[in-house]
C-alpha positions in Angstrom: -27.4 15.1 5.5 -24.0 15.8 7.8 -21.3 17.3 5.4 -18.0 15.0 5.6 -14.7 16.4 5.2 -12.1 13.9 4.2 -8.2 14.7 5.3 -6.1 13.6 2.6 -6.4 13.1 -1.3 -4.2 10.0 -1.5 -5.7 6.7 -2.6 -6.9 6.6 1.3 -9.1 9.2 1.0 -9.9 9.3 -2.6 -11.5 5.9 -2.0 -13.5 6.9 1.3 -14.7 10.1 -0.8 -15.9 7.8 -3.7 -17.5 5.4 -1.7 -19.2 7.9 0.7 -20.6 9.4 -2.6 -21.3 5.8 -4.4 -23.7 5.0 -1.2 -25.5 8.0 -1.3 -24.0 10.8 0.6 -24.3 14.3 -0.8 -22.3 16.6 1.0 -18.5 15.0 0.8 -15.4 17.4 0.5 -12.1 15.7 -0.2 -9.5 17.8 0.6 -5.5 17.8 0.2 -3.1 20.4 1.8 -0.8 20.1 -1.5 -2.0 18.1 -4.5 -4.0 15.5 -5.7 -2.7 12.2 -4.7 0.7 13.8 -4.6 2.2 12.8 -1.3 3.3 9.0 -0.2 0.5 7.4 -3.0 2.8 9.4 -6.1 5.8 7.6 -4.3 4.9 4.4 -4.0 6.1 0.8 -5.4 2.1 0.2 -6.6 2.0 -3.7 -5.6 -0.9 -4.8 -5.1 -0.9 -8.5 -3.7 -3.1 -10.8 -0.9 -0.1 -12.8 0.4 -0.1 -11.3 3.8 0.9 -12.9 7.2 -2.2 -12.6 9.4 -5.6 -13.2 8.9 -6.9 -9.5 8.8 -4.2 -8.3 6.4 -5.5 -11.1 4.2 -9.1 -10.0 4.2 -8.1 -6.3 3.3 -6.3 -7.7 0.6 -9.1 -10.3 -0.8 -11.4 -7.1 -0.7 -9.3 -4.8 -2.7 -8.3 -7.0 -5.6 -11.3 -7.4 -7.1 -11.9 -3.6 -7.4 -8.3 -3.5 -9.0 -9.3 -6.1 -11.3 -12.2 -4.3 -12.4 -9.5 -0.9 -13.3 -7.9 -3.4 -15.0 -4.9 -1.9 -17.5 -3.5 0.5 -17.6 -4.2 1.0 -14.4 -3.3 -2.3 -12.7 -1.8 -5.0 -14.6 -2.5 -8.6 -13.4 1.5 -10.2 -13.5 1.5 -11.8 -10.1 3.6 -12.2 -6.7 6.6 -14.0 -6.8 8.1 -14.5 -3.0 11.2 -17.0 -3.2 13.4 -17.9 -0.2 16.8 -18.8 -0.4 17.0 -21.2 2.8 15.5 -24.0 4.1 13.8 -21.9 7.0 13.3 -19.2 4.8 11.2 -21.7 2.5 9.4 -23.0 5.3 8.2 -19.8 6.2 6.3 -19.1 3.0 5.3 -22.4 2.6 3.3 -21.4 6.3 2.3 -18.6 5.3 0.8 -20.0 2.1 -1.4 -22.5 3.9 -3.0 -19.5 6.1 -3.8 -18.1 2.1 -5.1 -21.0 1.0 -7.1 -21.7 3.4 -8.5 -18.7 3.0 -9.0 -18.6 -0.4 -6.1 -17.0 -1.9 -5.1 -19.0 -4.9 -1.3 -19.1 -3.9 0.4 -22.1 -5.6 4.3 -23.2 -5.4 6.5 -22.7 -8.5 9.4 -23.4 -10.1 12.1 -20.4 -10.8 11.3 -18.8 -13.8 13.7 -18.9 -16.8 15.1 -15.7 -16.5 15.9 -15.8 -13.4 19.2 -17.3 -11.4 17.8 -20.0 -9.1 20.5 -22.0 -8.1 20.2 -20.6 -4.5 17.0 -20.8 -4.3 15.2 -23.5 -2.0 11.5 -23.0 -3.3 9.2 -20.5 -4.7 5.2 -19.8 -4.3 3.0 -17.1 -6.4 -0.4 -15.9 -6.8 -1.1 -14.3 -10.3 -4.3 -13.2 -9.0 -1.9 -10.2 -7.4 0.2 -7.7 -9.6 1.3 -4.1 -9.9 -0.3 -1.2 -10.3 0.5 3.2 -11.6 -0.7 4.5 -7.9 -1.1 7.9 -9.0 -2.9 7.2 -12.1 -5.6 4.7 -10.2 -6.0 7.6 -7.0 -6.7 10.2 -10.0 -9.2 7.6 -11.2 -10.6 7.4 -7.8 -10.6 10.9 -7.8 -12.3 11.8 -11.1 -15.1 8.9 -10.1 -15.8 10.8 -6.9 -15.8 14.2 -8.5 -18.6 12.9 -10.7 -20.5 11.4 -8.0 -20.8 14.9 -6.4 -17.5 14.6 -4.3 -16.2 18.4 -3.8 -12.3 18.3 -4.3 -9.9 21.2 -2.6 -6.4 21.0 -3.3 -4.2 23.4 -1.4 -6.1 23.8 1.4 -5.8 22.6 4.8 -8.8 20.3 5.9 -8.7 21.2 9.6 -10.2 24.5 8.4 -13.0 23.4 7.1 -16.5 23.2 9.4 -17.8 19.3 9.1 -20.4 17.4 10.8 -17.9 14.2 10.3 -14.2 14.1 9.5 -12.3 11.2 8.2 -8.3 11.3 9.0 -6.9 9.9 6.0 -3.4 12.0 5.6 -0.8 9.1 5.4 2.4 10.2 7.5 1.4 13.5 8.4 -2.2 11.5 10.0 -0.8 12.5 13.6 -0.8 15.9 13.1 -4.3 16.0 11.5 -6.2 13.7 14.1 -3.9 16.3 17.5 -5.9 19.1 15.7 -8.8 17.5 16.0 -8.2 16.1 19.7 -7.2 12.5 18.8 -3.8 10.9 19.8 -3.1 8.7 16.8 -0.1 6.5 17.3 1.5 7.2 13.7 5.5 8.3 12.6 6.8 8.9 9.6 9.6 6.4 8.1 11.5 7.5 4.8 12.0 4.2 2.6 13.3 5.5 -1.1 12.9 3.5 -4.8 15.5 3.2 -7.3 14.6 3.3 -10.9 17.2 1.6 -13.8 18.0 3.0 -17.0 16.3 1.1 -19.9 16.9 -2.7 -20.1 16.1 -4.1 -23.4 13.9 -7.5 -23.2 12.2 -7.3 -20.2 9.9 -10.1 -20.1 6.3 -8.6 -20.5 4.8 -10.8 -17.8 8.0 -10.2 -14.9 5.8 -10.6 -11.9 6.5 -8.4 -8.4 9.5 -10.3 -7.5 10.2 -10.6 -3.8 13.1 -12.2 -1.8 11.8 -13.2 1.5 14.8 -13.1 3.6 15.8 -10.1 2.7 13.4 -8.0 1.7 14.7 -6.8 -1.8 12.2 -6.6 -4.2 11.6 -5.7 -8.0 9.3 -5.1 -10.9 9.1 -4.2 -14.2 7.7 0.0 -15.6 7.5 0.0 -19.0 11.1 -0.5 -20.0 12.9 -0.3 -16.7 12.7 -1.9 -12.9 11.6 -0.5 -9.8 13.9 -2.0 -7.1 13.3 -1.4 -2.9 14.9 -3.0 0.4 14.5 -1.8 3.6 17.5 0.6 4.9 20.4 -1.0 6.8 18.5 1.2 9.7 15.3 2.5 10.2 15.2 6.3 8.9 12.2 7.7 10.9 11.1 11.3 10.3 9.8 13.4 7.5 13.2 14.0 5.5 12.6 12.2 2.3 16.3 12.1 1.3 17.4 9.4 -1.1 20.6 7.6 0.1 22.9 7.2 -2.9 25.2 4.9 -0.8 23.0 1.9 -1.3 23.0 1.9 -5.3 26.3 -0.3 -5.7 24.7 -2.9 -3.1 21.0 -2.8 -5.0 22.5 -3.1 -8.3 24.2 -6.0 -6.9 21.9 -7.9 -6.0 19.6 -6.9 -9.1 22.0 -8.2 -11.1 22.6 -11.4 -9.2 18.7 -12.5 -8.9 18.0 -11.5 -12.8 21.5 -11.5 -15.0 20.2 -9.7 -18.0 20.3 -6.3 -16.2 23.9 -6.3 -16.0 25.4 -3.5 -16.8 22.3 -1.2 -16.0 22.7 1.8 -13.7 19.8 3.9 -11.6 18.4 6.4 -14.1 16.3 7.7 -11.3 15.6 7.6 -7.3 13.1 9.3 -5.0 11.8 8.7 -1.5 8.6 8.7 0.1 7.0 8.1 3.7 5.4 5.2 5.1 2.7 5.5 7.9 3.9 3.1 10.6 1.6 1.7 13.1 3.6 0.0 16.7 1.8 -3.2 14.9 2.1 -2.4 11.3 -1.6 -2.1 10.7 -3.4 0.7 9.7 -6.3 2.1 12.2 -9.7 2.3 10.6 -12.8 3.4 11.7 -14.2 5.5 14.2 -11.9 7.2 16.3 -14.0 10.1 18.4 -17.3 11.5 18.1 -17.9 12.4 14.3 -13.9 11.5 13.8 -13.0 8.5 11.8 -9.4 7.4 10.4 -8.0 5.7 7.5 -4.6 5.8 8.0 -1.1 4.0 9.7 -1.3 1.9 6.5 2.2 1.2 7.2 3.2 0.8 3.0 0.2 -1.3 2.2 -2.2 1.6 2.0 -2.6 2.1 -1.8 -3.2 -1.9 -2.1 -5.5 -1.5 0.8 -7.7 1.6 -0.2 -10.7 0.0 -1.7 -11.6 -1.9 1.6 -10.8 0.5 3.4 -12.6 3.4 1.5 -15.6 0.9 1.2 -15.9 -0.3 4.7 -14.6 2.9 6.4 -17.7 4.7 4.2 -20.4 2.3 5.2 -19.5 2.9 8.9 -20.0 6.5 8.4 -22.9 6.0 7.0 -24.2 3.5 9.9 -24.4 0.8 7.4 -23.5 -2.8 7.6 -20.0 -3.1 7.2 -18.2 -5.3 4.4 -16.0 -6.9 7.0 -15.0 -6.7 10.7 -12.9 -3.7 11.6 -12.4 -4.9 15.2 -8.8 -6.0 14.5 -8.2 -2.1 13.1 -9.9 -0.4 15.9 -7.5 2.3 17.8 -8.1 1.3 21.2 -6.4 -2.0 20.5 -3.2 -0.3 21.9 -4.5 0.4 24.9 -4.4 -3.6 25.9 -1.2 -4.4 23.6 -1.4 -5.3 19.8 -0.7 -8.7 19.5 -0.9 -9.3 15.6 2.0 -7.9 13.9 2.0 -8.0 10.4 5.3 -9.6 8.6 5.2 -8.9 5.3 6.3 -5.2 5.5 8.0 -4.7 2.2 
């Protein structure tokens, strides 16, 4: 059987590695420059939800839950997606984009503002607790350790473009452009830096605090252990590899912490990092074959950690010239070539 050589140990790539092993391929390496899920999948906010604007975002979604379900704790825990709006328009919005979930068969349901949180300026709520939030790093190392003892051969350290392979899957997040020119394929991935800010300790957060989105304007929260994870996308875009955290912005997060969920007044950020996000021109990742014997799983644009079971699933059944789970058309690379026309909205 070919060997396989996947680029990238995130939660990409340790997914196409487990699932290339789970359907019976023998000679997989998964293979990481530095460490082990260490790159953009140790960074990230770990939501994992289905409430997507388009159609194909939506499917992605519906096929990775139930694999996150099955992790269950402590590796994803099942609290729900809160999006509110705080304007008519804004409310009419998600009210649209619930219908396109429902009608697919996301169980998104209006709601009323929860107790704990200050409502008076806001115009309407939905939520699907079928979503929630997950430990990234923990669930790739899972993925990981469940390749490993399906016969997956993991190299940390070691740069994958080395390596001989009868098929290689791109799967390197940010840096995905710079694997795939090595291997003769122009992928049409950049880097943006996007940072999380971490409070100190707040005593009595509510056990259930769902992912809590404002749609407007992007800021969003949710509860680790004691603390919250807050995010909002920069005043400008901050393309580029520099993962610098902006300490300018804490006064203005705090801010509006504190005004969408009182009790945290008087918290401060006990902690801040920043990580890199794989932007597509269309904000959707490009899966699938990309040359002969080269495939992708990358330009996940921040939703590839929610994303990687369907994508490891359906990206390892095309390897393996089986039929696929769903229909990658809408992921395919050449889309570019006529125009992508399907930009996804919900870029958090």
């Amino acid at each position: 059987m070919a060997r396989i050589v996947v680029a990238g140990a995130g939660a990409a790539g340790a997914s196409v590695a487990f699932h290339l092993a789970e359907l019976g391929a023998d000679d997989v390496v998964l293979c990481d420059r530095g460490s082990i899920a260490g790159g953009a999948t140790a960074k990230a906010m770990g939501g994992v939800r289905q409430q997507f604007s388009t159609e194909a975002e939506v499917r992605l979604a519906q096929a990775s839950i139930r694999f996150f379900e099955e992790l269950g704790l402590p590796f994803f825990d099942q609290v729900g997606y809160l999006f509110l709006a705080t304007s008519d328009a804004g409310l009419r919005e998600l009210e649209e984009r619930a219908e396109l979930q429902r009608s697919m068969g996301v169980p998104v349901v209006a709601t009323a503002a929860p107790g704990w949180m200050r409502s008076d300026d806001v115009t309407g709520a939905v939520v699907c607790w079928q979503d929630g939030v997950a430990d990234p790093l923990a669930a790739a190392r899972e993925l990981v350790s469940r390749a490993a003892a399906g016969g997956v051969e993991v190299r940390e350290g070691e740069d994958a473009t080395k390596l001989a392979a009868d098929v290689f899957v791109v799967a390197a997040g940010p840096w995905s452009a710079e694997v795939g020119s090595h291997l003769g394929v122009e992928l049409p991935i950049r880097p943006l830096c996007r940072q999380l800010l971490e409070t100190e300790p707040i005593a009595g957060l509510p056990r259930d605090l769902p992912m809590t989105v404002e749609a407007e304007t992007g800021f969003h929260f949710r509860r680790r252990g004691d603390r919250l994870i807050l995010a909002m996308n920069d005043p400008a875009p901050r393309w580029g590899f520099d993962e610098v955290v902006d300490e300018s912005l804490f006064d203005d997060r705090l801010e509006r912490l504190v005004h969408r969920f009182p009790a945290a007044a008087g918290t401060s950020i006990g902690r801040a990092w920043a990580g890199l996000y794989d932007m597509t021109p269309d904000a959707h990742p490009i899966l699938g074959g990309v040359a002969e014997g080269v495939y992708a799983a990358c330009g996940f644009s921040g939703h590839g950690f929610m994303q990687s079971p369907a994508v490891g699933r359906v990206v390892a059944e095309e390897i393996l010239g089986l039929e696929p789970s769903f229909d990658l058309s809408p992921y395919r690379l050449d889309r570019f070539e006529t125009g992508a026309v399907f930009p996804e909205k919900l870029v958090l």
